[in-house]
N, C-alpha and C positions, 0 to 999 in steps of 0.2 A: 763751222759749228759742229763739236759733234755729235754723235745719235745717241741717245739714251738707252741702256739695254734694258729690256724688260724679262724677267721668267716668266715662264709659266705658273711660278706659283705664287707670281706678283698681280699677273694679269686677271688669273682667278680671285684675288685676294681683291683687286680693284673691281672686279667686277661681281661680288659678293656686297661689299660695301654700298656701290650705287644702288645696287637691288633695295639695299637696307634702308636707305638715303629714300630715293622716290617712293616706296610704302608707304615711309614716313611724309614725303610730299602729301602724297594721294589723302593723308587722313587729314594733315594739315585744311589739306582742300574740301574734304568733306565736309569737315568741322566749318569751314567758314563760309561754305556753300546752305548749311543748316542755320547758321548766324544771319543770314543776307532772307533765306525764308522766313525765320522768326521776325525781323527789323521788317521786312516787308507787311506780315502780318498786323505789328504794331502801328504802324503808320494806317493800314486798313480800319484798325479800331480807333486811329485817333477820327481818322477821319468822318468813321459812323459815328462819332460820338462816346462813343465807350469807354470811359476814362478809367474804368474800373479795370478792365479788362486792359488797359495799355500799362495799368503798374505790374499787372502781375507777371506780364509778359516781358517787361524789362528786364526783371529778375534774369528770369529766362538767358535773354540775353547775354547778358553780364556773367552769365557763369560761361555760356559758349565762348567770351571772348575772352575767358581765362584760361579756359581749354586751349583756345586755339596758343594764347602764348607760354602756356608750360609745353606746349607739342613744340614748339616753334624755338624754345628754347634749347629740349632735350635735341631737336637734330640738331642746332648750332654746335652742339659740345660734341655732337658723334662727327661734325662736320672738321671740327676743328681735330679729332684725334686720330680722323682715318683722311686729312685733307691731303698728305703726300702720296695715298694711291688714287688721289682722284682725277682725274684730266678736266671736269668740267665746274671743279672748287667754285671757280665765282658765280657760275651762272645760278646754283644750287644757292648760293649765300645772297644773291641780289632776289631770286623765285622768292627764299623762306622771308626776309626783310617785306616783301612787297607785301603779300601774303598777311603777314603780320599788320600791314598798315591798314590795308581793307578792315579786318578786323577792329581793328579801333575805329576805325571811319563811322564802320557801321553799330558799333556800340557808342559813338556821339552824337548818333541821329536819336538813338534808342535812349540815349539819355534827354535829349534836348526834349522827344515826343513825354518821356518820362515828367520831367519837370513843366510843361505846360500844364498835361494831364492831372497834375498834384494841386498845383495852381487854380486846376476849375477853367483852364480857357480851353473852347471848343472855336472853333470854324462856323463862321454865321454866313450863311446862303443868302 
């Protein structure tokens, strides 16, 4: 098999990209780190009762979980244009996919807490 050559100004160019690449992880992650404390939250209001306070917190939600997939989108397209300098393509494409699914996870809880809260059902002790 043989060796692949690489330049120097291939290995800068691949190593310029990953930089670009994980940023964009790192907000990805933030964003959905901010989504899991918001959904936390709401769950916290359903549970005291708060129903008011669980709708408007959905909102909330629902937009971070749209952040998170237009973030999640724009890397796929930078992943897809700069994937033949990358050495670790997949692992980057299965992170942002997972990543993404959290995100909906937790804007299903945030919806499901949503529609009970809308509904009028609380938690009887």
């Amino acid at each position: 098999m043989a060796e692949e050559y690489y330049s120097p100004d291939d290995i800068r160019k691949a190593s310029i990209a990953e930089m670009n690449l994980i940023e964009m992880l790192k907000s990805i992650t933030r964003t959905v780190e901010d989504t899991f404390i918001e959904v936390n939250d709401i769950v916290l209001s359903f549970l005291g009762g708060k129903l008011e306070t669980v709708k408007t917190r959905y909102v909330k939600a629902r937009h971070m979980k749209n952040q998170t997939e237009e973030l999640k989108d724009k890397a796929m397209e930078y992943l897809v244009r700069v994937s033949t300098s990358l050495l670790y393509k997949d692992v980057y494409r299965i992170v942002l996919t997972d990543l993404d699914r959290i995100a909906q996870n937790l804007d299903a809880v945030a919806y499901r807490l949503y529609l009970l809260a809308d509904r009028g059902y609380t938690l009887k002790g």
